[in-house]
C-alpha positions, 0 to 999 in steps of 0.5 A: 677281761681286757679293756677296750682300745681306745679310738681316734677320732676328729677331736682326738684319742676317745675312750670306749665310753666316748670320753677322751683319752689323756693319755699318750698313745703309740704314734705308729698309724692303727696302734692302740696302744698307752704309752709309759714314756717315749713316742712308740710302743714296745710292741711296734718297735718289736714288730718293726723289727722283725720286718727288718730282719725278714727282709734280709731273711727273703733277700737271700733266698730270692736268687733260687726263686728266680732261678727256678721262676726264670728271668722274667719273674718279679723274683729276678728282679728282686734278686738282681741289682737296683739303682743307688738311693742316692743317684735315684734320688738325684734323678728325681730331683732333676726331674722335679725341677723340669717338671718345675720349669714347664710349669712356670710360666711369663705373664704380658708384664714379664713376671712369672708364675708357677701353675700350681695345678700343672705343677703337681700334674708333673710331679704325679708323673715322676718316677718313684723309688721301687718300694718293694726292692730291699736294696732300695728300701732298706739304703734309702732309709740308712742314707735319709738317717746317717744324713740326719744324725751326720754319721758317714755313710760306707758303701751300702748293701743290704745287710749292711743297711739292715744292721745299721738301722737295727742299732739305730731303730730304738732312738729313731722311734723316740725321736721326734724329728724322724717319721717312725711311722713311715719307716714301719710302713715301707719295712711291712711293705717291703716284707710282705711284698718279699713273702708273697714273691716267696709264697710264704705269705698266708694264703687264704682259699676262700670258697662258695658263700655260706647257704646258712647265714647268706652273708659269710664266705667259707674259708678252708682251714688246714688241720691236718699236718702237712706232709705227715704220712703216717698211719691211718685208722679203719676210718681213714683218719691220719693218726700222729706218732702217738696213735691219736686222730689228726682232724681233718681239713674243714670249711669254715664260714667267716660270718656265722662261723658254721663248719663243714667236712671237705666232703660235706663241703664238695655235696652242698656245693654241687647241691647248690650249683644244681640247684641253681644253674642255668645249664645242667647235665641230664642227671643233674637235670632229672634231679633239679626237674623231676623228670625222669633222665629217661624222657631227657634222653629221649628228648635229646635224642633225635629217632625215626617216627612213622618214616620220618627223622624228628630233631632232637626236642632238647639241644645241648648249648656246652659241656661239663666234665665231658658230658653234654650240658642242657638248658634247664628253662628247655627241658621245663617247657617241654615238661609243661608242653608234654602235661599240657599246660603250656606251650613255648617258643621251643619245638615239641617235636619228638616230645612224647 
């Protein structure tokens, strides 16, 4: 059995029991992880690298997404160039000193000031580096550390930006002077802001909340091979190569874990729906009232009665699936207008 992690507090690393911890911890944000030697654990600086390797790995495959997404896509963009980290950095300091220069201001003395305030106002404003571009990501970290360990900087791009901090990764994690942290971070950001582009990353179909628990929202679980178009059995079911049933797709609740058949799903839903809308279809209507459909068709037709043309008692107010919709609060007060018991503001004519 595993050993709870310990949590950080306001005083510090705190052990399950409320203790506190003495020893070293991972300094990479939500990691849990003791430390041996060093200032980050194997396990970040393993997924650390594996965001820098994806990225190249998206990069590449970016430019036949915008092809087929077309020139306005968030893919286009990616896939085409981007400003150099060092003049966008550049551009980035002029503007902070004009943002400085508007802040500062002359006393009646002739001293001046800064407003602090307005200051930091300004610089809210400035235009950040794009956070999501791999050629901005990755060359801005290989510039800010070839400065740091005084290495010369060759032209940059992005493979080029990716090998280098991947032989540079290890010593950058255990080095106190350089922010491991939020070299993890910008990577994941940047990998995860690819994969979605891409479409590849997980994609979670959440459905209609639980009517079990009434706290959880089902979620649908592929267990079907995708793709796989083999054989079926009498029963429908998918069988693999070895004759075996492959299980079908299912919905499961993500507070009770209660699971669900794709159909079974699709009948409590619509039972659901039914039973609550306000509007309903006259079948749906017969179901949830107990009137017959009969007597709603009736109501919603308009018919001749002793020479005279009466309206239609009950009125559509939309559509569902081609089918006129009802008001589920009408077809009531009819109900209890024909039983006698009582009477609303709706018209009763042709209620009989």
């Amino acid at each position: 059995m595993s050993t709870p992690p310990c949590s950080i507090t306001e005083t510090g690393w705190t052990q399950p029991g409320g203790d506190p911890c003495g020893e070293d911890h991972c300094q990479v944000n939500r990691c849990t992880n003791h430390l041996t030697s060093g200032l980050t654990c194997p396990d970040c600086l393993a997924r650390t690298r594996d965001h820098l390797h994806r990225i190249v790995e998206a990069a590449a495959l970016m430019l036949p997404e915008a092809i087929h997404r077309g020139i306005n896509s968030e893919a286009a963009n990616l896939a085409g160039p981007a400003p150099h980290p060092g003049t966008t950095r550049a551009r980035w300091w002029q503007a902070r000193q004009e943002a400085s220069r508007r802040a500062t201001h002359t006393n009646d003395d002739g001293t001046t000031y800064r407003d602090p305030d307005q200051f930091a106002t300004l610089c809210e404003q400035l235009p950040h580096d794009d956070p999501h571009h791999p050629y901005a990501v990755l060359g801005r970290w290989e510039m800010t550390i070839r400065e740091d360990y005084n290495n010369p900087s060759p032209e940059l791009t992005i493979t080029g930006s990716a090998a280098y901090l991947d032989r540079m990764l290890y010593r950058i994690a255990n080095d106190p002077n350089q922010d491991f942290p939020r070299l993890e971070r910008d990577l994941r950001t940047c990998a995860r802001h690819l994969d979605a582009v891409l479409r590849n990353d997980p994609q979670i179909e959440r459905g209609a909340p639980c009517h079990l628990c009434a706290h959880g929202d089902f979620v649908k679980h592929y267990t079907e091979a995708l793709g796989h178009y083999g054989k079926r059995d009498r029963a429908g079911y998918l069988l693999d190569p070895e004759g075996n049933r492959i299980p079908a797709d299912e919905w499961r609740c993500t507070n009770c874990g209660a699971t669900l058949s794709d159909t079974r799903y699709r009948q409590v839903v619509e039972a659901s729906y039914v039973a609550t809308a306000d509007v309903l279809t006259i079948p749906d209507l017969a179901t949830r009232t107990g009137i017959p459909s009969a007597t709603l068709r009736r109501w919603a037709s308009g018919e001749w009665r002793r020479g005279e043309w009466v309206d239609p008692a009950l009125t559509p107010v939309g559509a569902r699936n081609g089918r006129k919709t009802y008001r589920v609060d009408d077809a009531l007060r009819l109900k209890a207008a024909r039983d006698g018991k009582a009477s609303g503001s709706v018209s009763t004519e042709g209620v009989a």
